[in-house]
C-alpha atoms as a printed R data frame, in Angstrom:
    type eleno elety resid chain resno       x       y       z
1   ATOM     1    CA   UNK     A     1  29.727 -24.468  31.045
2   ATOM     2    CA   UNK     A     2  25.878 -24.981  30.577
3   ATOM     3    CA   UNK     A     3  23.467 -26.746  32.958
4   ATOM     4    CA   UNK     A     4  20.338 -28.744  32.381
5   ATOM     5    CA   UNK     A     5  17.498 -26.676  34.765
6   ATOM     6    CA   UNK     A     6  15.672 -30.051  35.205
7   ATOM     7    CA   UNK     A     7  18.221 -32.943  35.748
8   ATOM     8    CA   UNK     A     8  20.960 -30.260  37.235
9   ATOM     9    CA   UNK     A     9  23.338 -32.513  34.376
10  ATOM    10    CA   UNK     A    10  26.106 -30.310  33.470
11  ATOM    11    CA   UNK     A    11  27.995 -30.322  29.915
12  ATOM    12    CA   UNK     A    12  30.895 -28.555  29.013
13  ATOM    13    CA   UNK     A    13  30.560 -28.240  25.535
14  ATOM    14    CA   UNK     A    14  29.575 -24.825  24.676
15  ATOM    15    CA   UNK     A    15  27.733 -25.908  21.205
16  ATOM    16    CA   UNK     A    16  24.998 -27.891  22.806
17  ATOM    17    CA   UNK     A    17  21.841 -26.116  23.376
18  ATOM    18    CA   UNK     A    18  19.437 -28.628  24.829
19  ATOM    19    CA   UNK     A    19  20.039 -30.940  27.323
20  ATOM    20    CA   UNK     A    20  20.480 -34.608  25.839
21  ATOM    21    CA   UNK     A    21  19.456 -36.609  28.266
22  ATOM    22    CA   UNK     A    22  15.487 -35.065  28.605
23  ATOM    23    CA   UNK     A    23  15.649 -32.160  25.888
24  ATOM    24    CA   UNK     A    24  15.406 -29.375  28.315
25  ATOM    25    CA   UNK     A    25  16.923 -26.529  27.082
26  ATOM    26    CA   UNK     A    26  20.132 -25.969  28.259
27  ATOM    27    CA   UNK     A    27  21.402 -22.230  30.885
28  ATOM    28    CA   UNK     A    28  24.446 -20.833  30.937
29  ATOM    29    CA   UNK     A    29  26.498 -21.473  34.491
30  ATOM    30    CA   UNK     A    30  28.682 -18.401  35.920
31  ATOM    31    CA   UNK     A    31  32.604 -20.183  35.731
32  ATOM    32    CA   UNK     A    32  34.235 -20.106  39.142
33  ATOM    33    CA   UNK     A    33  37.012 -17.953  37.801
34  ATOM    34    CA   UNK     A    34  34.919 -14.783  35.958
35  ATOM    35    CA   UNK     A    35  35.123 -11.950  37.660
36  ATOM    36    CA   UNK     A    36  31.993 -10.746  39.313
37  ATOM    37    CA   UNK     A    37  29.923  -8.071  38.152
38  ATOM    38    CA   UNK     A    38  30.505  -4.736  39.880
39  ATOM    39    CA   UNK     A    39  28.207  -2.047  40.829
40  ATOM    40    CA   UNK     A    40  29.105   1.793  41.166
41  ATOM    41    CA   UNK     A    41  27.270   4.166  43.031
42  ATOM    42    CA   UNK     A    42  25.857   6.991  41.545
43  ATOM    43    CA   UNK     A    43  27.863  10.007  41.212
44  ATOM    44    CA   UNK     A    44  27.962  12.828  43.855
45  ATOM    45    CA   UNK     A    45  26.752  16.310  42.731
46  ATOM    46    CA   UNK     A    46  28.924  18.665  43.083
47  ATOM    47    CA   UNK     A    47  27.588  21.847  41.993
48  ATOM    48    CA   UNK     A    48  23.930  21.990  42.429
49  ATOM    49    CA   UNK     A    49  24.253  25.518  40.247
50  ATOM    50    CA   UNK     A    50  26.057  24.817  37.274
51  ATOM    51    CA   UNK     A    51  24.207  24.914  33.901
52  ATOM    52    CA   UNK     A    52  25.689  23.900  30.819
53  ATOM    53    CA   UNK     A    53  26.646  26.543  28.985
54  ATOM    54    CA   UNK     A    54  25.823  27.190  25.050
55  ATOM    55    CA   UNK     A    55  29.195  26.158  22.779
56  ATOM    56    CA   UNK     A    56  30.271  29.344  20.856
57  ATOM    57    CA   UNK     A    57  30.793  27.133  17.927
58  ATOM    58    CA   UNK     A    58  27.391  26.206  17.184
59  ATOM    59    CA   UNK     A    59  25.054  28.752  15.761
60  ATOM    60    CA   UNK     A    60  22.064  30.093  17.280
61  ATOM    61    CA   UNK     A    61  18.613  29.050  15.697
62  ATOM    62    CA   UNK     A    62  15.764  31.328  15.368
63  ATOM    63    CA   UNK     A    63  12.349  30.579  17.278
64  ATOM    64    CA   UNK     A    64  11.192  30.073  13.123
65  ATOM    65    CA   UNK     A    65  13.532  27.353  12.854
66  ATOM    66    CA   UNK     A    66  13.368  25.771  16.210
67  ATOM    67    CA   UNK     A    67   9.193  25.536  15.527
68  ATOM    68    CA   UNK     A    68   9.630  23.325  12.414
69  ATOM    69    CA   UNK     A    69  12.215  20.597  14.309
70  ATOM    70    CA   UNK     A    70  10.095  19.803  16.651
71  ATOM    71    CA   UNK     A    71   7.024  19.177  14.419
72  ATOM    72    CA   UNK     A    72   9.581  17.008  12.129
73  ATOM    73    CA   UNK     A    73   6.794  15.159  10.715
74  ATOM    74    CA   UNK     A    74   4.026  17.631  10.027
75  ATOM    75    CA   UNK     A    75   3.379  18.080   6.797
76  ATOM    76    CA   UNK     A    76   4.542  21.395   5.271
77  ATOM    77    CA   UNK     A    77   1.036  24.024   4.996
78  ATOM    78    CA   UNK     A    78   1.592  25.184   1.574
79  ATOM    79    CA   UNK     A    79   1.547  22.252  -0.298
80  ATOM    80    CA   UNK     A    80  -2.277  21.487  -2.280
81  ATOM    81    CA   UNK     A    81  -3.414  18.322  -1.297
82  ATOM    82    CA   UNK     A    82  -2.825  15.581  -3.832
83  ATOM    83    CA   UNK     A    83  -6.280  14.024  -4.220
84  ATOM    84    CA   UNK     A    84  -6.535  10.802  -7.170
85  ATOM    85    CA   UNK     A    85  -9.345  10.981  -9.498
86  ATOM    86    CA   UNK     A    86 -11.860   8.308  -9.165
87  ATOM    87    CA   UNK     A    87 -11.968   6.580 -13.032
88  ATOM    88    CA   UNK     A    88 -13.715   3.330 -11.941
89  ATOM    89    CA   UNK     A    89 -16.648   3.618 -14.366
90  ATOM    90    CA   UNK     A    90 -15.134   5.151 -17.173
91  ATOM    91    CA   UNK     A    91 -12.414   2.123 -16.946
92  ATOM    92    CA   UNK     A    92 -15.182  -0.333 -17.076
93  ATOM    93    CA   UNK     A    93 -17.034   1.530 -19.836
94  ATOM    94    CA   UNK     A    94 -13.456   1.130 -21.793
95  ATOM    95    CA   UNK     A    95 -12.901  -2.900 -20.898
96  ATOM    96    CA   UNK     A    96 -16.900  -3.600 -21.849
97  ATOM    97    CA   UNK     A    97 -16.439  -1.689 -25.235
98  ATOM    98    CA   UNK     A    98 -13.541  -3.496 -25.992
99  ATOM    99    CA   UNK     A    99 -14.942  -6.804 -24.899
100 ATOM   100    CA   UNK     A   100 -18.191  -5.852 -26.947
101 ATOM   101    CA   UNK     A   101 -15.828  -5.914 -29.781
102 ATOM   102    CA   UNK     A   102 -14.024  -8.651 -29.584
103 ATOM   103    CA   UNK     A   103 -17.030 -10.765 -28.995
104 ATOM   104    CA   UNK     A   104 -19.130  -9.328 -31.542
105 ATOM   105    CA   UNK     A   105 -18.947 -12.704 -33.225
106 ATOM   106    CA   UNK     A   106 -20.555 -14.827 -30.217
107 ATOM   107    CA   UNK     A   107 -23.433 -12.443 -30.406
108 ATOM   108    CA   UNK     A   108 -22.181 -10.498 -27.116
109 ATOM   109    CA   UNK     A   109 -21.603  -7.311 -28.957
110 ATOM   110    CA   UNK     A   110 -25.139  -6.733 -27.784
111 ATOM   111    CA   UNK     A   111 -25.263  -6.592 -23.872
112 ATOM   112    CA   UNK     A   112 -21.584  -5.513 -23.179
113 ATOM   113    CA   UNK     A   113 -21.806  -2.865 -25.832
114 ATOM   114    CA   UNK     A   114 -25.149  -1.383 -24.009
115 ATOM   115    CA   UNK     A   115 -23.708  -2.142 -20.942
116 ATOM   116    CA   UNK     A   116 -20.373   0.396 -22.304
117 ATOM   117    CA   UNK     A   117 -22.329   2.833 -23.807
118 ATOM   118    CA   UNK     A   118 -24.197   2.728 -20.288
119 ATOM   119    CA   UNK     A   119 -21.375   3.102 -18.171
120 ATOM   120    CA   UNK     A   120 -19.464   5.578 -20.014
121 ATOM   121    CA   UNK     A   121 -22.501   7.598 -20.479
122 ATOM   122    CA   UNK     A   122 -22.416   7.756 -16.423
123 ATOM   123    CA   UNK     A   123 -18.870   7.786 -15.974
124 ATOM   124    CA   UNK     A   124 -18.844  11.134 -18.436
125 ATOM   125    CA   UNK     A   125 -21.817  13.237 -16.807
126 ATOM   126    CA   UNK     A   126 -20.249  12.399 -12.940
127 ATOM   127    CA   UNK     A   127 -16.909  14.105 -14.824
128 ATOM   128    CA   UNK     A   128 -18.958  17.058 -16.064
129 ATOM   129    CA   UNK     A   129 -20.710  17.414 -13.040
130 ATOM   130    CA   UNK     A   130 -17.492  17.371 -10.515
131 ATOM   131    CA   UNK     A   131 -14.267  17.255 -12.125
132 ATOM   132    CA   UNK     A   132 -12.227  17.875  -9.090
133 ATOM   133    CA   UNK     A   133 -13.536  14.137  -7.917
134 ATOM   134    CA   UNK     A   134 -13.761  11.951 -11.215
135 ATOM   135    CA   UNK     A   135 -11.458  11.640 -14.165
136 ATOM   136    CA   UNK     A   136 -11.368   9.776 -16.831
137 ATOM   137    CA   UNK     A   137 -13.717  11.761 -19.283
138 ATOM   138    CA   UNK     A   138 -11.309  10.439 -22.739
139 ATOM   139    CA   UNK     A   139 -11.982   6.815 -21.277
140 ATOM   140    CA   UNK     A   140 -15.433   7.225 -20.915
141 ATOM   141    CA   UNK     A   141 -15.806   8.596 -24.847
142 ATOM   142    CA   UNK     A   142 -13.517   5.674 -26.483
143 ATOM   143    CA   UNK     A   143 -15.649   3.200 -24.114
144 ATOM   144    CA   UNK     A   144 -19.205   4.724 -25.311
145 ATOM   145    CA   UNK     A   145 -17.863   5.304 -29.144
146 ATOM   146    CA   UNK     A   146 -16.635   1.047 -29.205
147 ATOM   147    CA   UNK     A   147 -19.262  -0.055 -27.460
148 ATOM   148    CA   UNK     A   148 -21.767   1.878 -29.678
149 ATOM   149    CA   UNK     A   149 -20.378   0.361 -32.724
150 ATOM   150    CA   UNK     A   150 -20.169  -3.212 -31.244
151 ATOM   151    CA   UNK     A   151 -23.922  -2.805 -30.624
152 ATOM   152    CA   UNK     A   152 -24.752  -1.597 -33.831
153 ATOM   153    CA   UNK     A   153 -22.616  -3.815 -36.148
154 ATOM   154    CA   UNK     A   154 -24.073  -6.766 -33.760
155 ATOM   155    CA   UNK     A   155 -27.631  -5.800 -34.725
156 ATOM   156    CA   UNK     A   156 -26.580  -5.454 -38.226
157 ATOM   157    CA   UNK     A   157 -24.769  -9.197 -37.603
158 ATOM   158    CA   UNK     A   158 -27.971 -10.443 -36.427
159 ATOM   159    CA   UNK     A   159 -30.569  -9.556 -38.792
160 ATOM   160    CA   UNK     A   160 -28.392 -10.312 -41.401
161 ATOM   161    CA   UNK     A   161 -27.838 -13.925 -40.049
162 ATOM   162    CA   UNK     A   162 -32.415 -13.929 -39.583
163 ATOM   163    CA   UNK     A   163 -33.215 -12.877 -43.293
164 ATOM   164    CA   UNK     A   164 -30.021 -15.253 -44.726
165 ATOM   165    CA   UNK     A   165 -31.967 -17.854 -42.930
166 ATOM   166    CA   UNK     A   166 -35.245 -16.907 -44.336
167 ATOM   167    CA   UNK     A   167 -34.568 -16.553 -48.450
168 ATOM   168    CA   UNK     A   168 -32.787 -20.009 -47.917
């Protein structure tokens, strides 16, 4: 049986939840016939003395072993450190060279192929000068060697299209 907590309208269906005459939701309503809830008292000691003693079937750890359960989430000591390489600018050395050729034809071989040879010209002395730190180095090489060529074969693109225009 459930009860509405503002009207006091009682329902016996057990599927409604809210109350339908103002929407309140709906409480539950002890039934006349449940048995009521009992309390115990706590126990009595009976033996202030008595310690549980060890079970004979379980084995004995060592003070070693007993140390490392109760640090379960320590990380073991002898393990290195696993520290990622930062490769930021040798990847964006890489993506400009590429770029640079791809849109050699638009006349951007130019600027992103400075801007790899740049960048992975950067990207490669921070490797040599801390390799523990950055990564990357074969990146960095590909990037500067495509973006070098981009730049070049642009400027070759260019003055080629200046004197065509000129003996025309």
């Amino acid at each position: 049986m459930k009860i509405c907590p503002k009207c006091n309208q009682q329902y016996d269906d057990d599927n409604l939840n809210f109350c339908l005459s103002d929407g309140e939701m709906l409480m539950e309503t002890q039934d006349a016939d449940a048995t009521p809830t009992v309390y115990m008292d706590a126990p009595r000691v009976t033996n202030q003395n008595w310690e549980p003693q060890p079970d004979p079937m379980v084995q004995q750890q060592n003070p070693q072993d007993q140390q490392i359960f109760q640090q379960p989430f320590s990380a073991p000591q002898n393990y290195p450190k696993v520290v990622s390489q930062d490769k930021t600018l040798p990847t964006v050395s890489l993506v400009l060279g590429i770029l640079s050729l791809v849109l050699m034809c638009c006349y951007l071989g130019v600027p992103l192929g400075a801007g790899a040879a740049i960048t992975g010209f950067i990207g490669m002395s921070r490797v040599n000068s801390d390799p523990s730190t950055f990564g990357g180095k074969e990146l960095a090489i590909i990037g500067m060697v495509l973006g070098g060529i981009s730049f070049v074969l642009s400027i070759l693109l260019i003055i080629g299209g200046v004197l065509s225009s000129i003996f025309d």
